[in-house]
C-alpha positions as CSV (number, residue, x, y, z in Angstrom):
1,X,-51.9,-15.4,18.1
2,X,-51.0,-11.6,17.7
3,X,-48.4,-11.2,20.5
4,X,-46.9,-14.7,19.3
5,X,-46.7,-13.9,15.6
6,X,-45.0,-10.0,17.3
7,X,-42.7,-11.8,18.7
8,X,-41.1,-13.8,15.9
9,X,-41.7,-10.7,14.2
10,X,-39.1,-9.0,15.8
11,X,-36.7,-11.6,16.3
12,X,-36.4,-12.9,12.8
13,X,-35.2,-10.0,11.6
14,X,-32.2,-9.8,14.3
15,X,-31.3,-13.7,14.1
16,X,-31.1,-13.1,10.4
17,X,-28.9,-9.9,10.7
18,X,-26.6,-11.7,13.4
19,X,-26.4,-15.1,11.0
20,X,-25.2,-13.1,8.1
21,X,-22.5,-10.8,10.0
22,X,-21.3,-14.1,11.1
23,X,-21.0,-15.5,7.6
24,X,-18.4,-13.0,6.7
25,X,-15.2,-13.9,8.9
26,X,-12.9,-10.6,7.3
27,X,-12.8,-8.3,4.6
28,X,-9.2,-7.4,3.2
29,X,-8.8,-4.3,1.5
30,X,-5.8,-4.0,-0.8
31,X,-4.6,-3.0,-4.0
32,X,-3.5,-4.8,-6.7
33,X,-2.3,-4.7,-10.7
34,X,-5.1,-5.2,-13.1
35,X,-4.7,-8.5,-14.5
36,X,-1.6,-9.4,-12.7
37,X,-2.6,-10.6,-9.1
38,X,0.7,-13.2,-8.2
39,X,1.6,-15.9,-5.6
40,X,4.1,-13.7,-4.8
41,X,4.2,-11.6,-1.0
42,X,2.3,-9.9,0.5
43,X,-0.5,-11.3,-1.2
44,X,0.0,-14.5,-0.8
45,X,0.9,-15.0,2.5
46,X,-2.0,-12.9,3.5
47,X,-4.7,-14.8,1.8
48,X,-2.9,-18.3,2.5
49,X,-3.6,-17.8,6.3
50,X,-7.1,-17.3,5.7
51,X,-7.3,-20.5,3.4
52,X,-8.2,-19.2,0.5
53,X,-6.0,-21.0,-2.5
54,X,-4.0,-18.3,-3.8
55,X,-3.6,-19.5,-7.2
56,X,-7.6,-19.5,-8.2
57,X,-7.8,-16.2,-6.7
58,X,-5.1,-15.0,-8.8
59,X,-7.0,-16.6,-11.6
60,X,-10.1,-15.2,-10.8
61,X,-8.8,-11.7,-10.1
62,X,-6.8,-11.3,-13.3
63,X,-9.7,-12.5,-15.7
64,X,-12.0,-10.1,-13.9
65,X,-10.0,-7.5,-14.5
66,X,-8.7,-8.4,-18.2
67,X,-10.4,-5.7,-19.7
68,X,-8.5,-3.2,-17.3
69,X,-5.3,-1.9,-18.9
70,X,-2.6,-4.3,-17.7
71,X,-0.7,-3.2,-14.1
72,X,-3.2,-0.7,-13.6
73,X,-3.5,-0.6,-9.6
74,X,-7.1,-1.5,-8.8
75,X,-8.7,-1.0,-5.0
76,X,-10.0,-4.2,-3.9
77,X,-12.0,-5.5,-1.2
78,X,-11.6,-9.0,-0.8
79,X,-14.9,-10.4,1.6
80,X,-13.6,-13.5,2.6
81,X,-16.9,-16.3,4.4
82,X,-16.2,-18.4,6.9
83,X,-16.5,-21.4,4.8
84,X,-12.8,-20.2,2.9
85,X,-15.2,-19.1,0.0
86,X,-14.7,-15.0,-1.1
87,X,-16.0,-12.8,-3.3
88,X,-14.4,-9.5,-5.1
89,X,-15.4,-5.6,-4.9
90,X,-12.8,-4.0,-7.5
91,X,-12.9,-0.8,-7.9
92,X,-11.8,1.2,-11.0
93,X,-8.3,3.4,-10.6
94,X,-9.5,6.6,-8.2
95,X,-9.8,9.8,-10.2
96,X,-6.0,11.1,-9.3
97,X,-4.3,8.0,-10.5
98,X,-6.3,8.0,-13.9
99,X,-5.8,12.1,-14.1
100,X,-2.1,12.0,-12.9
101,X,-1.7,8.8,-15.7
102,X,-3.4,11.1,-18.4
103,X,-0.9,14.0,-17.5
104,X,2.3,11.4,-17.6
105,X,3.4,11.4,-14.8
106,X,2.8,10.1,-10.8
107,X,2.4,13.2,-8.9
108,X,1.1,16.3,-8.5
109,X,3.7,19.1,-9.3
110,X,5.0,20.4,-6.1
111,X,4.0,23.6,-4.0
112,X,6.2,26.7,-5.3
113,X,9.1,27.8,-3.4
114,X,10.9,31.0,-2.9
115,X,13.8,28.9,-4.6
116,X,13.3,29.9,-8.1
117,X,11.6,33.4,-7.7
118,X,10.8,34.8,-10.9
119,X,10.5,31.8,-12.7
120,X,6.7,30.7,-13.8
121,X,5.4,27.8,-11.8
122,X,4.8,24.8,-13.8
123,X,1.4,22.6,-13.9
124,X,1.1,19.2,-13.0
125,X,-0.3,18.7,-16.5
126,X,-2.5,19.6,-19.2
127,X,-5.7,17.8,-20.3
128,X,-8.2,18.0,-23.0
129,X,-11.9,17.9,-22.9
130,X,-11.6,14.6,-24.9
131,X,-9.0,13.5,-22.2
132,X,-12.1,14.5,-19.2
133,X,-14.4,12.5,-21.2
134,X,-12.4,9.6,-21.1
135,X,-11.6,9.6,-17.5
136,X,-15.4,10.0,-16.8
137,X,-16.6,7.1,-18.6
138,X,-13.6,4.8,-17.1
139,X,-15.2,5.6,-14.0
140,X,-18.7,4.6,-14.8
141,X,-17.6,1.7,-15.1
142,X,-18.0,0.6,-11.3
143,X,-21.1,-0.2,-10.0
144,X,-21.3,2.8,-7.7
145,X,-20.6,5.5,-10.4
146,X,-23.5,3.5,-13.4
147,X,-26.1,5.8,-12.1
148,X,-24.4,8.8,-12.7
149,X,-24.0,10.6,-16.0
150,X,-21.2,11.5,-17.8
151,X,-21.8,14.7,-16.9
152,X,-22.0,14.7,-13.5
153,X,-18.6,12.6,-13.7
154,X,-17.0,14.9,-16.4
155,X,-17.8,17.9,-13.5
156,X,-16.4,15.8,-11.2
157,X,-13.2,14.9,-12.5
158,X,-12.6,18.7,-13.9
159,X,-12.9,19.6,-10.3
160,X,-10.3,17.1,-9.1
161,X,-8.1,18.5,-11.7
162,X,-8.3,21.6,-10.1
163,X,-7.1,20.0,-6.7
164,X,-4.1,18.7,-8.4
165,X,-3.5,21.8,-10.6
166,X,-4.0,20.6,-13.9
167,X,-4.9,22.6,-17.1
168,X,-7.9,21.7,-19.2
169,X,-8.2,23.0,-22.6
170,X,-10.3,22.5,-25.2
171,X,-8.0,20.5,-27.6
172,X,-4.5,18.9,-27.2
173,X,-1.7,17.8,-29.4
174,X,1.7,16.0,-28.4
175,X,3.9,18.7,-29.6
176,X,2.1,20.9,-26.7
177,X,1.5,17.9,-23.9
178,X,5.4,17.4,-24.3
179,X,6.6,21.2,-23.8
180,X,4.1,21.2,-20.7
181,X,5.6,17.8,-19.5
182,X,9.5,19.5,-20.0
183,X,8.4,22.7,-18.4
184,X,7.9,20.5,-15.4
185,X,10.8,18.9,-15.4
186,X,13.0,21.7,-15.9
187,X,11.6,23.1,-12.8
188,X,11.4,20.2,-11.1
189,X,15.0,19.7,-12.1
190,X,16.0,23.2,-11.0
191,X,14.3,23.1,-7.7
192,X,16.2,19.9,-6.6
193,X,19.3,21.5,-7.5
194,X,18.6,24.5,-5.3
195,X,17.7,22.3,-2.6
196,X,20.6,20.1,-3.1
197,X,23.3,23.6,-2.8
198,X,21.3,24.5,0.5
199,X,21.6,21.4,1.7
200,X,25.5,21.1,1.4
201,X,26.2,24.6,2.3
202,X,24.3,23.4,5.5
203,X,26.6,20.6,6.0
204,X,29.6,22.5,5.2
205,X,28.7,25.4,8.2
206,X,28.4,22.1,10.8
207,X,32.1,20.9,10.0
């Protein structure tokens, strides 16, 4: 009775495993705008040849996300069963977008140059505490991150501001995000123009 109960024992567990990796046919991972998942390609066409009716996915996708800021791109792994059935892992914006959003604008400023010697390199941006805060408890949101506290994420996002070379401060106002945001651009402005004259004078020496 032992060695036959052992052996179903020990097979259960395997046939169980093997039934359920079988139940999932694909996984897609994408990324789409909070709230406004479309027939439209690619999306479309890449769930419609997996079966899956596009339009109650874009139904179900936009009212799970309606308390998302509208357009905000979302990660999203789409586990799609063998039976055409599927179910949704959306993640909230990664910490860059929502710091890079915060900072207005979509990209890190750019390394410094030898282009502009003299001249102060810009940040990317300038956040407040208030702003850290925020960005921490958008985060929470997710399953993965519920466990955490806001200070743990707060520590977190403060050191991803550091990769992207953003400014924290204790307190912001407009008047100063804006001159930080102009800064920018005037250097950014600068350094294309710079790049631009080397550029031609490159040309102009191959004629």
């Amino acid at each position: 009775m032992s060695k036959k109960f052992g052996a179903a024992s020990l097979k259960t567990p395997r046939k169980f495993l093997a039934a359920k990796q079988k139940e999932l046919s694909s996984v897609i991972k994408t990324v789409l705008p909070a709230g406004m998942a479309a027939p439209a390609p690619p999306l479309g066409p890449m769930l419609g040849q997996r079966g899956i009716p596009i339009t109650s996915f874009c139904a179900d996708f936009n009212m799970k996300t309606a308390h998302f800021r509208q357009g905000i791109p979302l990660d999203v792994a789409i586990n799609i069963k063998k039976d055409r059935s599927f179910t949704l892992d959306i993640n909230v914006p990664s910490e860059e977008w929502l710091i890079l959003s915060a900072c207005g604008t979509t990209e890190p400023i750019r390394a410094p140059s030898k282009r502009q010697e003299g001249v102060e390199h810009p940040k990317t941006g300038v956040l407040s505490l208030k702003h850290i805060y925020h960005i921490a408890a958008t985060r929470q949101m997710h399953e993965k991150f519920k466990y955490h506290t806001l200070q743990e994420l707060s520590q977190l996002v403060a050191y991803k501001c550091t990769e992207l070379n953003v400014e924290i401060v204790d307190s912001l106002d407009k008047e100063t995000a804006d001159l930080y945001l102009n800064w920018r651009k005037t250097w950014e402005a600068e350094e294309d123009r710079l790049i631009q004259a080397e550029q031609e004078a490159m040309d102009a020496l191959r004629r």
